[in-house]
VODREN-216697 format. One record per residue: y, z, x of N, C-alpha, C in turn; residue in three letters. Coordinates in pm, whole numbers, padded with zeros to 5 digits, always signed. Layout:
BEGIN
YZXYZXYZXALA...
% end
This chain:
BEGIN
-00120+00000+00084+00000+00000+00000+00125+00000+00088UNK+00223-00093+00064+00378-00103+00136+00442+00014+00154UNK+00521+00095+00189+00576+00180+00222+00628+00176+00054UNK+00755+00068+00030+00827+00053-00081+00727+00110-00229UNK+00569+00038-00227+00516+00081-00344+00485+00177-00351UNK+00470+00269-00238+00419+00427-00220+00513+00515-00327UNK+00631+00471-00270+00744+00543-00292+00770+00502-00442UNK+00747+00433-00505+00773+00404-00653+00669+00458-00745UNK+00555+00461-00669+00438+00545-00738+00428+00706-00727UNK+00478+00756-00614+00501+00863-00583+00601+00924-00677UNK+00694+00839-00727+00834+00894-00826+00793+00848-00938UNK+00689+00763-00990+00663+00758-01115+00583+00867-01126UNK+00495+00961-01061+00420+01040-01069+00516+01231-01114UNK+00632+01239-01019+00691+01311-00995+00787+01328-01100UNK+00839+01242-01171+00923+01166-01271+00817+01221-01422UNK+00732+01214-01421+00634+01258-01539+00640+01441-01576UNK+00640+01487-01426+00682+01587-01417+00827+01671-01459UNK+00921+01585-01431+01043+01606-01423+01068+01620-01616UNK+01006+01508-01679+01056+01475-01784+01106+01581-01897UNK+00993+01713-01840+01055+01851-01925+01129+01904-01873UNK+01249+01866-01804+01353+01941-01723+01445+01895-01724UNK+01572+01920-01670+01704+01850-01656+01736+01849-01484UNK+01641+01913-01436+01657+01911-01265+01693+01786-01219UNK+01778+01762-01087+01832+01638-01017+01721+01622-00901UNK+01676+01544-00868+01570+01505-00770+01695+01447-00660UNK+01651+01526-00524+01707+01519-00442+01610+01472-00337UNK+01651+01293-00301+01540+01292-00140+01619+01345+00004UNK+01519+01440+00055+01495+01439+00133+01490+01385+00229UNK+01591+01281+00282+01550+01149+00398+01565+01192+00536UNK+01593+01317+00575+01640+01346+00735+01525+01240+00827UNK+01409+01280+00784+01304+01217+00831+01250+01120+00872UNK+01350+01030+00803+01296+00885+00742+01409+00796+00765UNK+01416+00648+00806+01505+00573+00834+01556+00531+00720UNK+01713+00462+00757+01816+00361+00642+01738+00296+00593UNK+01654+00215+00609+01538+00147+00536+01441+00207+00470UNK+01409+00308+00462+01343+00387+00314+01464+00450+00271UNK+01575+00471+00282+01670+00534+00201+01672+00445+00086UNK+01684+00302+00151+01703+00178+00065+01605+00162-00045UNK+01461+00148+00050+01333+00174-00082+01379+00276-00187UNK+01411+00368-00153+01453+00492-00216+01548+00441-00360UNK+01617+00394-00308+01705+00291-00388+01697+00238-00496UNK+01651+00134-00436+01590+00069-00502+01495+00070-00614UNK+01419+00214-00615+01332+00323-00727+01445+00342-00817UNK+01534+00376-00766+01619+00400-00862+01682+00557-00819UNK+01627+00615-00712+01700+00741-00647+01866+00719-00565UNK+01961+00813-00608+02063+00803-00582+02159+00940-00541UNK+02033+01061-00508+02044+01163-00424+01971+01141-00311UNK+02041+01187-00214+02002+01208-00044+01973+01325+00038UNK+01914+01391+00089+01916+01501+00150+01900+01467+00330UNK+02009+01495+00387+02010+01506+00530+02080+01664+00605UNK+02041+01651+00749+02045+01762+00779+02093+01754+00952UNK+02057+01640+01007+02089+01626+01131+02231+01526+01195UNK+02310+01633+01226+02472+01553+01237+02398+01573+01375UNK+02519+01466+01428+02617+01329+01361+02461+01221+01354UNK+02379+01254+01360+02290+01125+01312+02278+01069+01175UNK+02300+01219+01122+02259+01203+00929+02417+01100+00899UNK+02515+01122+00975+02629+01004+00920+02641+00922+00947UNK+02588+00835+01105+02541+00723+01146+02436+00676+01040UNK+02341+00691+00993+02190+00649+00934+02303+00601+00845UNK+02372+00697+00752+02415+00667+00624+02523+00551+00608UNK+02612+00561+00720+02706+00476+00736+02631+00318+00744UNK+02518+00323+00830+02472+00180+00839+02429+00130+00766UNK+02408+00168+00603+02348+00131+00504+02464+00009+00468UNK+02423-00076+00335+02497-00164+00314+02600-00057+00216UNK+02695-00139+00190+02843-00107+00154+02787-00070-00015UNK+02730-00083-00115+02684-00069-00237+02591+00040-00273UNK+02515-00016-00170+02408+00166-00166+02493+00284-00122UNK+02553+00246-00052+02600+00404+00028+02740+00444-00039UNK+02813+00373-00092+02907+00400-00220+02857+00456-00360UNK+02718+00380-00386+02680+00408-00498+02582+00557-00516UNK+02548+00657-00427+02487+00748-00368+02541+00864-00353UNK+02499+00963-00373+02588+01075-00352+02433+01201-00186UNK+02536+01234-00126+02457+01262+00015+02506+01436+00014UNK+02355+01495+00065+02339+01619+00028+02349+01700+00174UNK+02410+01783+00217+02341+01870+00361+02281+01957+00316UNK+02142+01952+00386+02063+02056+00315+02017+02163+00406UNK+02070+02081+00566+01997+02215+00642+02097+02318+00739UNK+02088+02397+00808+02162+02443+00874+02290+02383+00890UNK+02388+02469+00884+02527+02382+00982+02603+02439+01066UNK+02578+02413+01198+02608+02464+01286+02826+02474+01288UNK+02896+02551+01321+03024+02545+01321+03061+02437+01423UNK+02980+02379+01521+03035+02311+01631+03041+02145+01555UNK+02980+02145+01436+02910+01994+01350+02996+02015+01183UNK+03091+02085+01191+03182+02112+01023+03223+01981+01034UNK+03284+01936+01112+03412+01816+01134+03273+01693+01091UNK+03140+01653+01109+03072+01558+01036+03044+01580+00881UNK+03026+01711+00857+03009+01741+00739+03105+01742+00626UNK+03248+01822+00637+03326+01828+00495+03377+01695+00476UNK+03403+01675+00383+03424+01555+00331+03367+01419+00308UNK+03229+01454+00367+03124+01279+00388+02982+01320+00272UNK+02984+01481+00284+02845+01493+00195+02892+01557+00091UNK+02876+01547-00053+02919+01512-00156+02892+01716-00174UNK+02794+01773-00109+02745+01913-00180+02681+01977+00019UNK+02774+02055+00048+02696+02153+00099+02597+02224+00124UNK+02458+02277+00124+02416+02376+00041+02344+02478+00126UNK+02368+02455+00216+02353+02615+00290+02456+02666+00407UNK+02545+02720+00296+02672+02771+00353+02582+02939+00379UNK+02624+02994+00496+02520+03107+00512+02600+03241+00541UNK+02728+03211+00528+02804+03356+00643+02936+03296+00574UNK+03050+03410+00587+03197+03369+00589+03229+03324+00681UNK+03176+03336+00832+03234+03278+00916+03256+03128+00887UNK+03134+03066+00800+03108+02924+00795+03177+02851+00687UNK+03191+02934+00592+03275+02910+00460+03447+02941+00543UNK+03496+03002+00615+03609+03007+00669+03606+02852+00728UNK+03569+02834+00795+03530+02707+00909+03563+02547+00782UNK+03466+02561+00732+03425+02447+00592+03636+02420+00491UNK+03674+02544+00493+03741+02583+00439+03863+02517+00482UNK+03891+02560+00647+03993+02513+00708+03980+02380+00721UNK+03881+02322+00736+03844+02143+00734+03865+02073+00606UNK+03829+02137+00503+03866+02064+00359+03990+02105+00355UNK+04086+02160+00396+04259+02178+00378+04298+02101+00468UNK+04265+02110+00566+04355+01984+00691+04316+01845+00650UNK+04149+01816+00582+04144+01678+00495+04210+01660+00374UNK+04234+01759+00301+04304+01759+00164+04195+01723+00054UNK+04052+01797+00101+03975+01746+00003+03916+01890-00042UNK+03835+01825-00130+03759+01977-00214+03665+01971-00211UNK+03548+02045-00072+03455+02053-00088+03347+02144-00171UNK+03281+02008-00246+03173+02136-00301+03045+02214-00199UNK+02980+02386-00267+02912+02416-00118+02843+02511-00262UNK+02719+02481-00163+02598+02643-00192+02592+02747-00139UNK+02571+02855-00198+02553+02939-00115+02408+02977-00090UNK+02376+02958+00037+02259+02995+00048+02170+03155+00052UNK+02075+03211-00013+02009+03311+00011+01884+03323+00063UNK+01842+03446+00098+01710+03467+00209+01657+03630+00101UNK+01617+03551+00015+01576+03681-00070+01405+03726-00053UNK+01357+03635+00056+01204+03663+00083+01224+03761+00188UNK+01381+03779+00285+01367+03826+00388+01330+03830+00520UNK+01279+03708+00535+01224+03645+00678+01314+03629+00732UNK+01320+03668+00905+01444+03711+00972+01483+03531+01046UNK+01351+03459+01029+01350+03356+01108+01471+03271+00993UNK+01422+03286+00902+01556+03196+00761+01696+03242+00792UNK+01747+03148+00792+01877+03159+00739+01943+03211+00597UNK+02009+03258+00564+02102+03317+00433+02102+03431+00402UNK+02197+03475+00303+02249+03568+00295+02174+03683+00215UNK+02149+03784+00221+02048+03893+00139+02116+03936-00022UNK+02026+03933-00121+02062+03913-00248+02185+04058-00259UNK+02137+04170-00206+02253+04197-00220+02428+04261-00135UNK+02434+04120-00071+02541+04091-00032+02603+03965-00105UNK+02538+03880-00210+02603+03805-00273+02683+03812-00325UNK+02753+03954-00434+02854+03965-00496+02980+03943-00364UNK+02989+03985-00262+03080+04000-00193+03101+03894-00164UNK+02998+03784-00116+02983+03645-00047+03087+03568-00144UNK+03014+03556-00311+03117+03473-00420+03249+03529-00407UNK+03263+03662-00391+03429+03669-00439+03457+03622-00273UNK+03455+03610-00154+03472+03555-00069+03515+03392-00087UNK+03417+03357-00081+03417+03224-00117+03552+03168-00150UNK+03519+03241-00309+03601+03169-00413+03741+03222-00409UNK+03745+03287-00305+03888+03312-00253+03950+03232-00171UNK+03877+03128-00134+03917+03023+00001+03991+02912-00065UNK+04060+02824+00026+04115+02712-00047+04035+02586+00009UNK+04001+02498-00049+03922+02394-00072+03768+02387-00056UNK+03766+02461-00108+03556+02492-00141+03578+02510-00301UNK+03476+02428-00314+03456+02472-00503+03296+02519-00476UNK+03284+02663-00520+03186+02712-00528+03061+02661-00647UNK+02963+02585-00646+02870+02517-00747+02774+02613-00749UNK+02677+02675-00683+02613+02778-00694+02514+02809-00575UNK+02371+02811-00600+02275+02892-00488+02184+02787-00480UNK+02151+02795-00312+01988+02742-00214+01937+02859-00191UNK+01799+02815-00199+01690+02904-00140+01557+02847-00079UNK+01524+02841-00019+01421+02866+00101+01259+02930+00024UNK+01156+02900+00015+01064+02972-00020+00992+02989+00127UNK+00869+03078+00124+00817+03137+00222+00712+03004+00233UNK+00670+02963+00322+00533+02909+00323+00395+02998+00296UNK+00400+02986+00186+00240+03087+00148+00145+03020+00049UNK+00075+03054+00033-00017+02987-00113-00046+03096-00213UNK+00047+03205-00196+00086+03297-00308+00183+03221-00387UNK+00100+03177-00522+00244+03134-00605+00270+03224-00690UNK+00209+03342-00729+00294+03450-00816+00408+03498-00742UNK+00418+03545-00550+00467+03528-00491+00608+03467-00497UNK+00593+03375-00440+00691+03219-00489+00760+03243-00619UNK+00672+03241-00715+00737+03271-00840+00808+03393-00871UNK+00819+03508-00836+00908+03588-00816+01031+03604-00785UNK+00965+03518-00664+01117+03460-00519+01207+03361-00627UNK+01154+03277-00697+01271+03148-00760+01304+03251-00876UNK+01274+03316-00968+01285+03401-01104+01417+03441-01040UNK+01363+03540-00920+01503+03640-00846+01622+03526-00865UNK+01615+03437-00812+01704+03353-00772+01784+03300-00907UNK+01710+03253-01016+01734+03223-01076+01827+03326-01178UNK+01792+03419-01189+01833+03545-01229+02001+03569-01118UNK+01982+03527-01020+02108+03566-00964+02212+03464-00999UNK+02196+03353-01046+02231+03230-01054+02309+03298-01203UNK+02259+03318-01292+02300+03365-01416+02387+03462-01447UNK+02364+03551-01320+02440+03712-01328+02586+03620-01272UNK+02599+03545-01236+02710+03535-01150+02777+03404-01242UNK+02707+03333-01368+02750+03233-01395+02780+03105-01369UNK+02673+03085-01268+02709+02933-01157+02602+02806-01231UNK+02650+02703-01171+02627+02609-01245+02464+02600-01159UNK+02450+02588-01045+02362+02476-00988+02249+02604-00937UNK+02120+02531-00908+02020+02612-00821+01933+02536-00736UNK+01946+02516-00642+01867+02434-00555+01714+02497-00475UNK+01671+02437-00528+01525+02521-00489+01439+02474-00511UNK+01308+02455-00452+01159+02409-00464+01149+02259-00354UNK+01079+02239-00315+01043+02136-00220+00905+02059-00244UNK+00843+01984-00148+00735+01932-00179+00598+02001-00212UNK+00573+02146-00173+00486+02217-00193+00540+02339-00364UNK+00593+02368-00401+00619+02411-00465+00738+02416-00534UNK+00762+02233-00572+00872+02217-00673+00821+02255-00823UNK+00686+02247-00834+00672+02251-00964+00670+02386-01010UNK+00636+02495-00928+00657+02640-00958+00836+02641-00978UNK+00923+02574-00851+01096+02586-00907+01125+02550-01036UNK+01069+02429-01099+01126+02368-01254+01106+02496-01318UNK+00954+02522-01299+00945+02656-01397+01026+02780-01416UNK+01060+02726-01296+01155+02884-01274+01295+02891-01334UNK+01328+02759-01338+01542+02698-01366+01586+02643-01280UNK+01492+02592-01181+01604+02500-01068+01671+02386-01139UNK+01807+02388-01073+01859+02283-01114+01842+02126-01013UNK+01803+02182-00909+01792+02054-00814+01667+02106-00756UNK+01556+01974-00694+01471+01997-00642+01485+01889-00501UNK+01432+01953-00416+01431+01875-00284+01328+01826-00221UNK+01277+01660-00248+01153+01645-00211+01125+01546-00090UNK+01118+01578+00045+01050+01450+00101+00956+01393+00095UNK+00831+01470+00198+00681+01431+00204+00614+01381+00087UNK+00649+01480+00006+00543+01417-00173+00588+01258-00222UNK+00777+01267-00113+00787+01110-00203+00792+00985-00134UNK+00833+01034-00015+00769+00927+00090+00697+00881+00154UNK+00590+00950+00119+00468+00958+00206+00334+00911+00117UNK
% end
């Protein structure tokens, strides 16, 4: 099978799934070249998930002028403060803003661009020291932070699941999340990946992030 038909069968499969939800399917492409972004495309996907500056804005930039206008591009992984200046203003959603230091940083870059970046806030509610984000309860402080800054529009929460094959587990971890998402009134929840997106729908994610299951 072509790379291209993988990927259309893979999202008709995933897409069956989806159909009881309102979740946004987000690919995953860090992985994967401008030419499956395009396959990607061409399915009819028009979320992106990248993570590696300045490469993730080269890949994207080299796309043709229609796809990459017509697309909206996600950072989904770490962001280092030395890599803000690739990020505000080129990726449409943030989503693991992890510290004030970084939301200060993000902050001062969307005011000197004059733009309004949207950002997640990311949490580490499993507690693994190796993850990145912020502990559930330091969030109240994190939002009124935030949303005290000038040019960040706060959309809501990422999360990280543990790699385990505990899904009551897992399912706890997205509930929490989801539950924090509500206490605070935010729109968005980004959560679940290729191993356990279908435990996130269940849970209220609003976005799911899939590579491997869809490119592969």
């Amino acid at each position: 099978m072509c790379q291209a038909n993988r990927i259309k069968t893979n999202l008709l499969k995933i897409r069956q799934r989806l159909d009881n939800y309102s979740a946004k399917l987000i690919a995953v492409s860090k992985y994967y070249s401008a030419d499956r972004i395009k396959e990607a495309y061409e399915c009819g996907i028009k979320d992106f998930g990248e993570s590696r500056l300045p490469e993730a804005v080269k890949k994207i930039n080299s796309l043709d002028d229609v796809i990459r206008s017509d697309c909206d591009y996600h950072l989904i992984g770490h962001l280092q403060s030395n890599k803000i200046k690739w990020a505000v203003g080129f990726f449409k959603l943030i989503h693991s803003v992890d510290s004030k230091s970084l939301a200060d940083e993000i902050s001062k870059k969307a005011s000197l661009l004059g733009v309004e970046q949207e950002i997640l806030i990311q949490v580490n509610n499993s507690g693994e020291e190796q993850k990145f984000g912020i502990a559930p309860s330091k969030l109240e402080d994190m939002i009124e932070y935030v949303s005290s800054l000038k040019g960040l529009k706060l959309k809501g929460l990422m999360n990280i699941a543990p790699l385990t094959d505990d899904k009551q587990y897992i399912k706890r971890l997205f509930l929490e999340m989801y539950k924090l998402k509500e206490a605070y009134n935010l729109e968005e929840l980004s959560m679940g990946m290729s191993n356990d997106y279908e435990i996130a729908l269940d849970s209220g994610a609003t976005m799911i992030r899939l590579g491997r299951i869809l490119f592969e």
